[in-house]
ZABA-931351 format. One line per 4 residues: number of its first residue (from 1); for each residue x, y, z of N, C-alpha, C. Coordinates in pm, 1 decimal, m for minus. Atoms other than C-alpha are relative to their C-alpha. Example, Ala and Ser with C-alpha at 12.3 -4.5 7.8 and 13.67 -1.06 7.14 Angstrom:
<sites>
1	89.0:m119.0:0.0:1230.0:m450.0:780.0:90.0:120.0:0.0  m82.0:m119.0:m6.0:1367.0:m106.0:714.0:m77.0:109.0:73.0
</sites>
This chain:
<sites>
1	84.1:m117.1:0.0:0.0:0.0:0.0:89.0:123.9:0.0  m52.3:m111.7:m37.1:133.1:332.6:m59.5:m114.0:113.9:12.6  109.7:m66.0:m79.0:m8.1:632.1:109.7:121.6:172.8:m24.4  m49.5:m101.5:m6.4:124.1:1022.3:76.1:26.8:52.9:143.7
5	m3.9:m10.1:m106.3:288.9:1127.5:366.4:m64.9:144.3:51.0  123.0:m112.2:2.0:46.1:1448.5:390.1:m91.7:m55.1:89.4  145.2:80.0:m44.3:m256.2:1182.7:423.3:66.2:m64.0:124.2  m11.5:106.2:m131.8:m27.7:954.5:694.5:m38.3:40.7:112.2
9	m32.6:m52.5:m109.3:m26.5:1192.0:899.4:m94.6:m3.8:122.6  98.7:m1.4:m47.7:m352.1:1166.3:1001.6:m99.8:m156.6:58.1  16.2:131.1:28.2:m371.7:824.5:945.2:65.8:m131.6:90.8  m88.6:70.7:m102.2:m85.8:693.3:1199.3:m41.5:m121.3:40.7
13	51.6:112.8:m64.4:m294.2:469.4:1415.6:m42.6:m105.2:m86.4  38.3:130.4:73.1:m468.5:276.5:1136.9:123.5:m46.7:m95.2  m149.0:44.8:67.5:m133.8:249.3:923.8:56.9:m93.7:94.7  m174.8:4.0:m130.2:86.5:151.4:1252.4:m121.4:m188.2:10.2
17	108.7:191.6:m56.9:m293.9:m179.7:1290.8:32.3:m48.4:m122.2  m21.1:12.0:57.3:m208.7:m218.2:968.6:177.2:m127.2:m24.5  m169.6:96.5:49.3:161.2:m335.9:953.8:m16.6:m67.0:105.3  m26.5:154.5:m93.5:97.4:m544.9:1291.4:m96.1:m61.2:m67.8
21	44.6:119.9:114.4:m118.8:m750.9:1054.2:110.3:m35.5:m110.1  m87.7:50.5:148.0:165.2:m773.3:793.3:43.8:79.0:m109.7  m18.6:m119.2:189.1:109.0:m486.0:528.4:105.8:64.4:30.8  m102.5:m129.2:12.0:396.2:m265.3:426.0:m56.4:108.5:m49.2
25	34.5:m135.4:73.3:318.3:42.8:379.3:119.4:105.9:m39.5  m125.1:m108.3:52.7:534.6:259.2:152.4:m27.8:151.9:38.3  73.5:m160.6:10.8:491.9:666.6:239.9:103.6:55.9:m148.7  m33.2:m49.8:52.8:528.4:857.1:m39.5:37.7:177.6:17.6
29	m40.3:m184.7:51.6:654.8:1247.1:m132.7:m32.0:53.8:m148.5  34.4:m3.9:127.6:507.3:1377.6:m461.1:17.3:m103.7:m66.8  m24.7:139.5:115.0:474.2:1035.6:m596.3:160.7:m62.3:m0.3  m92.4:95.6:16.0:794.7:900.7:m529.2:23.2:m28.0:126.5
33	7.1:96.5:m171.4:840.8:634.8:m206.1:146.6:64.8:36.1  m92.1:m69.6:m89.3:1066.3:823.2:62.2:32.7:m78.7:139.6  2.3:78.2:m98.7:996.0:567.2:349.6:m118.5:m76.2:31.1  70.7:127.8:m32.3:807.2:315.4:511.6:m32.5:m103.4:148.4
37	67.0:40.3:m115.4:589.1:133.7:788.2:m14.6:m144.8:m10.6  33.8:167.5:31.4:655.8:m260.2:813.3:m29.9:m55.6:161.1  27.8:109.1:m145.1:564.4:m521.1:1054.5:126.7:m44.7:61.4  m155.1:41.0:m67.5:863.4:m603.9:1295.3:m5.6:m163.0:m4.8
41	m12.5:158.7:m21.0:915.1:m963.4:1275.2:115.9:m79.0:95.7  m86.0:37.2:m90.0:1009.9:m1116.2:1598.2:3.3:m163.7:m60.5  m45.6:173.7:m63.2:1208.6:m1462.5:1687.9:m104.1:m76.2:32.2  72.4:73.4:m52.7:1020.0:m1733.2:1794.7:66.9:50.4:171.6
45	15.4:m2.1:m132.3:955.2:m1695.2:2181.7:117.8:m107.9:28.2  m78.8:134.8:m55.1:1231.0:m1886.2:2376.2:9.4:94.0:141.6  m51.4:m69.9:m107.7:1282.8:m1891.0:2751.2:137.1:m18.9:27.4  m202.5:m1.2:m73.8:1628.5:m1842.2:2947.4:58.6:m105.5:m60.7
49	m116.3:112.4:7.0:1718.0:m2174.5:2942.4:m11.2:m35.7:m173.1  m18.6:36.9:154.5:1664.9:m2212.9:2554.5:71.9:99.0:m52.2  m108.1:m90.2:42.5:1870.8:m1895.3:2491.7:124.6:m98.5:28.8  m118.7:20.0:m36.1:2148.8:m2010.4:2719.0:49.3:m141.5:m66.3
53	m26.2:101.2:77.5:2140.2:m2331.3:2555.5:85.1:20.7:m152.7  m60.3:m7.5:160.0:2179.7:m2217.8:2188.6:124.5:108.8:53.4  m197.1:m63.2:m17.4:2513.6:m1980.5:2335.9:88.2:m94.0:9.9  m63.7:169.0:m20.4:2614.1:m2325.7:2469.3:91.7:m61.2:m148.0
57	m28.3:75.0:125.1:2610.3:m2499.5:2161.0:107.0:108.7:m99.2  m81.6:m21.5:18.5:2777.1:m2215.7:2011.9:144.1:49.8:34.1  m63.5:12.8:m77.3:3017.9:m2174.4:2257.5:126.9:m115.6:m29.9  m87.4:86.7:50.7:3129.2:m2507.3:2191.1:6.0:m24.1:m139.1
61	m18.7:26.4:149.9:3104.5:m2494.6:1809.8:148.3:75.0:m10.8  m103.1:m76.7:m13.1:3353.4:m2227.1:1838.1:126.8:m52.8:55.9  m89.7:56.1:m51.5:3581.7:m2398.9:2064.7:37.2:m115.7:m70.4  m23.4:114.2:73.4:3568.5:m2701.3:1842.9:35.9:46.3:m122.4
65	m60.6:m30.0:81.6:3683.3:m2498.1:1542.1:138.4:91.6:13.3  m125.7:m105.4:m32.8:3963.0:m2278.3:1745.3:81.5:m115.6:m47.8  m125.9:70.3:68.8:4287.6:m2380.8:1607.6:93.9:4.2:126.5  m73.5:12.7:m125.4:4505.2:m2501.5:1872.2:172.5:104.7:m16.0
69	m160.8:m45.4:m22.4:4864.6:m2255.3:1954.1:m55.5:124.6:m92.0  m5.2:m89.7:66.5:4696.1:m1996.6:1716.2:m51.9:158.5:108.2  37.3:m91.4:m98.9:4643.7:m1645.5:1859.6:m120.4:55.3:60.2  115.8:m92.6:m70.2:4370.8:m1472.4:2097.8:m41.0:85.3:m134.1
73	116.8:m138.3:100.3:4119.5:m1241.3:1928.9:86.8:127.5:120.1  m73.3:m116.7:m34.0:4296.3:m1015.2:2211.0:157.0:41.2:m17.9  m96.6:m59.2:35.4:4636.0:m1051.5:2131.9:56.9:14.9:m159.2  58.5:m74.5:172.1:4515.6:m990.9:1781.2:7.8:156.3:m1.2
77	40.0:m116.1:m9.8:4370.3:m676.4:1912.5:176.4:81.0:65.5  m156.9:m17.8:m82.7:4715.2:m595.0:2099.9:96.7:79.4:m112.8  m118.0:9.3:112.8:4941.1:m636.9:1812.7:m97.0:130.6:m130.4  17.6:m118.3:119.3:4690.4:m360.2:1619.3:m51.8:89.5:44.8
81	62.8:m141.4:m44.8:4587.3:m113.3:1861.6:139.0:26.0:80.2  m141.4:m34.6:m87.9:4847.1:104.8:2132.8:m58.6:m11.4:109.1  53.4:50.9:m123.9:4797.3:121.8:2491.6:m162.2:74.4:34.3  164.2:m95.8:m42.7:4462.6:350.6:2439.9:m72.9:m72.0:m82.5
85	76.6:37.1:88.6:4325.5:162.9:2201.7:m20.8:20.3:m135.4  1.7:m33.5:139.2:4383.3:350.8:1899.1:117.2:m92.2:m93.6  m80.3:63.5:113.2:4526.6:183.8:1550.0:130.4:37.6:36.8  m181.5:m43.2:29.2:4899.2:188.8:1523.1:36.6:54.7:m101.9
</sites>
């Protein structure tokens, strides 16, 4: 759906019931699309322990692809910043 952003203005609330059903709405400016009103599309619901789980798993995916004797991600960072943090 596109809509002139003139008319949105007035229009907000039913635009805003609009995209939590799904529609995009394009706003226009003299006929040409300038921006836009979409539906946020969450995650599936998970509780705690199903978060902390999937960190888990990648946690150890990660650890099971580190390369053994190769260097830290910090003394990565070390070797390319100075003692403030800036680039070398």
């Amino acid at each position: 759906m596109q809509v002139a952003v003139s008319a949105a203005k007035g229009r907000l609330t039913d635009l805003v019931r609009r995209a939590e059903a799904g529609e995009e709405i394009v706003l226009t400016r003299h006929g040409r699309a300038v921006a836009g009103i979409r539906p946020i599309r969450r995650h599936k619901e998970q509780t705690v322990e199903q978060r902390l789980a999937a960190i888990d798993a990648i946690m150890e995916e990660a650890a099971r692809r580190r390369v053994e004797g190769g260097p830290t991600v910090r003394e990565i960072q070390n070797q390319l910043h100075d003692d403030l943090g800036l680039p070398d």
